[in-house]
C-alpha positions, 0 to 999 in steps of 0.5 A: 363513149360515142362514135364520134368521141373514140374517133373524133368524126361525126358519124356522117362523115365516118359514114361517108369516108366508110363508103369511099374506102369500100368502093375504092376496095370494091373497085380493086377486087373487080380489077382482079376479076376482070384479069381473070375474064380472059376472052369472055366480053360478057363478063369483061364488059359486066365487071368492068360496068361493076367498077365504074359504078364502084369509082363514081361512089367514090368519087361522090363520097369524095367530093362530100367530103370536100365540101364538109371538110371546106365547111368545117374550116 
């Protein structure tokens, strides 16, 4: 059994809700460590760098996956 058949999506677009799911994971394990800088701005400003980054991949996985899901329709 294929991917696709155990779970009725296409491999690209698991791929891409696989990549939204673990940039948003990603963004939350850095809010922790952004909680735990304390007063080091070097280390608040790279996490926080780090999060954004994480957030822009999920929204671009999201916005993929829009316009395939509109497509599909």
């Amino acid at each position: 059994m294929s991917d696709q058949q155990a779970t009725g999506t296409s491999d690209p677009t698991y791929n891409v809700i696989s990549v939204v799911y673990h940039a948003l994971q990603g963004a939350e394990t850095i809010q922790t460590y952004l909680d735990d800088s304390g007063v080091d701005d070097e280390l608040k400003t790279f996490f926080q760098q780090v999060q954004q980054g994480y957030r822009r991949a999920a929204d671009m996985g999201k916005a993929i996956l829009v316009q395939r899901i509109e497509h599909e329709h």
